[in-house]
C-alpha positions as CSV (number, residue, x, y, z in Angstrom):
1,X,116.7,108.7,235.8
2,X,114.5,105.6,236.4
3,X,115.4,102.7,234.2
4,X,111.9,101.7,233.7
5,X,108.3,103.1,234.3
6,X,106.6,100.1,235.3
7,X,104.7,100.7,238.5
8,X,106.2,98.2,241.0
9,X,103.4,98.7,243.7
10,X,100.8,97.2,241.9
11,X,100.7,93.4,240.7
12,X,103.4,91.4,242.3
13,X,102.5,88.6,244.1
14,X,105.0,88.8,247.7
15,X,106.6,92.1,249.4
16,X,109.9,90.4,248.1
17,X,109.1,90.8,245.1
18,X,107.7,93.9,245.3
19,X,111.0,95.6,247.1
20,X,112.6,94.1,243.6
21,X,110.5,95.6,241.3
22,X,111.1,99.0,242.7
23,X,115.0,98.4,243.1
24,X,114.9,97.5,239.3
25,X,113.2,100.8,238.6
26,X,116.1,102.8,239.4
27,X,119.8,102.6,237.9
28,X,121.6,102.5,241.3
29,X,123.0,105.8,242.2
30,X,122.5,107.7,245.0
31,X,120.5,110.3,244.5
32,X,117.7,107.6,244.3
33,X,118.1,107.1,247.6
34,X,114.9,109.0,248.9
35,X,112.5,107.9,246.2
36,X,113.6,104.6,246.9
37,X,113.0,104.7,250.7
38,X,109.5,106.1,250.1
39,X,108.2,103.4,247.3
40,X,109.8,100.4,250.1
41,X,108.2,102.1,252.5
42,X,104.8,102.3,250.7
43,X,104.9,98.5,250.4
44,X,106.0,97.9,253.4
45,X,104.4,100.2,255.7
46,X,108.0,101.4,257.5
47,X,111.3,100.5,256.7
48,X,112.8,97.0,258.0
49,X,116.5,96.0,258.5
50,X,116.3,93.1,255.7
51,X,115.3,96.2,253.2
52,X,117.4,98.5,254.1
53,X,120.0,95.7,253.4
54,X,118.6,95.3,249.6
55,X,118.8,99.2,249.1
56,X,122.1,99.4,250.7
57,X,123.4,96.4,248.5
58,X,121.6,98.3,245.2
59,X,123.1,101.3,245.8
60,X,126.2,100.3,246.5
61,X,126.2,102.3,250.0
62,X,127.2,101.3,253.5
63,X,123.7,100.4,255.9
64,X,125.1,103.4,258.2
65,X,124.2,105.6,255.6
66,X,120.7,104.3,254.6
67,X,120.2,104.9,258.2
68,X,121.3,108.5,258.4
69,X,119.0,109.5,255.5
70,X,116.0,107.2,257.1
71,X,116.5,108.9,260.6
72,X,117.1,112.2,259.3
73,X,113.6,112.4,258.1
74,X,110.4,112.3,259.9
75,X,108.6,110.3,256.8
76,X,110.6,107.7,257.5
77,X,109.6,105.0,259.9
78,X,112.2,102.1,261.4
79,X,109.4,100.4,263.0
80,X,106.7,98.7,262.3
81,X,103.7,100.9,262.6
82,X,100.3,99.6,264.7
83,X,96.9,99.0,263.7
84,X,95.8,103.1,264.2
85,X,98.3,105.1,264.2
86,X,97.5,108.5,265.9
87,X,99.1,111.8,265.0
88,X,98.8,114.8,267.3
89,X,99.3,118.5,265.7
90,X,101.4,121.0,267.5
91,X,100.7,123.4,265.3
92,X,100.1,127.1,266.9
93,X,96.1,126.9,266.9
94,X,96.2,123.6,268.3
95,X,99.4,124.9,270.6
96,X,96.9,127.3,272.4
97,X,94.1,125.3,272.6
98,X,95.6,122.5,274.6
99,X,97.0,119.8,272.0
100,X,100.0,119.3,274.8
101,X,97.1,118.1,277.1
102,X,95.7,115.6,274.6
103,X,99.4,114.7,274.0
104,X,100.5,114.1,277.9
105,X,96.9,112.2,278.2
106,X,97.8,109.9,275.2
107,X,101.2,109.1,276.3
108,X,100.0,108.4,279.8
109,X,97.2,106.5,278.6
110,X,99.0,104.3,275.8
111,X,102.2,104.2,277.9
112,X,104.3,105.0,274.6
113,X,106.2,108.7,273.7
114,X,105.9,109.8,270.3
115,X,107.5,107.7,267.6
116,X,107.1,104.8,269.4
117,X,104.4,101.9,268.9
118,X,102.6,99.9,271.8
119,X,103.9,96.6,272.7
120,X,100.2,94.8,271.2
121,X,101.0,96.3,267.9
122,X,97.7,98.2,268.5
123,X,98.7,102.4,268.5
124,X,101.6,104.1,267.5
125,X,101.6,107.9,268.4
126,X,103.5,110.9,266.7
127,X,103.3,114.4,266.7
128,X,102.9,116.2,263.5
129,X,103.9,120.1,263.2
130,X,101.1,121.1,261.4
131,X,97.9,119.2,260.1
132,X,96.1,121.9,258.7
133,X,93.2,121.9,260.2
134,X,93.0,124.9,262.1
135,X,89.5,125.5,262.3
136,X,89.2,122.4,264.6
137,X,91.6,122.9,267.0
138,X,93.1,121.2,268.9
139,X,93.0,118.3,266.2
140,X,94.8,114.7,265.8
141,X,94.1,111.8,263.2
142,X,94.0,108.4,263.4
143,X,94.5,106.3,260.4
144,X,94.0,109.5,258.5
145,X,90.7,110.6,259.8
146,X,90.1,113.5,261.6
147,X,89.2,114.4,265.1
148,X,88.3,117.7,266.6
149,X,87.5,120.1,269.0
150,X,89.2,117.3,271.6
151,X,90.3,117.8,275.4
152,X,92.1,115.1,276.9
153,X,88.8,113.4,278.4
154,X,87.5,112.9,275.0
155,X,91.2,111.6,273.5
156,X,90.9,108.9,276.0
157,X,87.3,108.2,275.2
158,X,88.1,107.6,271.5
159,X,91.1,104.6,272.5
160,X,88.2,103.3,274.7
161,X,86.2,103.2,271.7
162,X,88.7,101.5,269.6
163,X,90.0,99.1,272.2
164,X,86.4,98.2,272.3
């Protein structure tokens, strides 16, 4: 169980201290692991070597195992993220109505694959299984809002957009 219940997202005055905060929130055990990951990752935005490093020192684990856990699941991020980040749904609606189009036009157009980030710092692409918004198909996000009814000629319109 936590050791404390202050809220170590809100208040603290650098990301160092912040990564602190929510170490010192929970006795260091394993099984903290996961929560951990995902308040660092809050904070930070994905999960850098230097903080993997902290958890792994709090925990009392070896880095290679911080690792295994980060990699294992698609929440977590090992890279930075860029400015608007784009998810594309390959869900079954979006399946049949062409979201592997949208997804070969955005690769081609950013020159990234999914998980990956542009070298600018500007897009980073991944495919989601399911966004859950059917009725819009074929459907991605970016930066959380949604887009709908796309083909890959619009998809390319809307990074023209936002690289202008």
């Amino acid at each position: 169980m936590a050791v404390n219940t202050a809220h170590p997202k809100r208040g603290a005055r650098t990301t160092e201290d912040r990564i602190g905060e929510v170490l010192a929130c929970y006795k260091p055990r394993r099984e903290y692991l996961i929560p951990i990951l995902q308040d660092v990752q809050e904070i930070e935005g994905y999960l850098p070597q230097a903080s993997i490093h902290r958890i792994a020192d709090h925990l009392g684990l070896p880095e290679s195992k911080i690792y295994g856990v980060a990699t294992f699941y698609n929440q977590f991020k090992l890279n930075p993220p860029g400015r608007y980040q784009i998810q594309v749904c390959r869900g079954t609606a979006c399946h049949v109505k062409g979201s592997s189009e949208m997804l070969d036009a955005l690769t081609r157009e950013l020159g990234i694959e999914p998980g990956e980030t542009t070298g600018d710092g500007l897009f980073s692409l991944e495919t989601v299984a399911c966004i859950g918004a059917c009725s819009i198909a074929p459907v991605i996000t970016i930066n959380g809002q949604f887009h709908g009814r796309l083909d890959k000629k619009k998809v390319v319109a809307l990074l023209v957009d936002i690289r202008s």
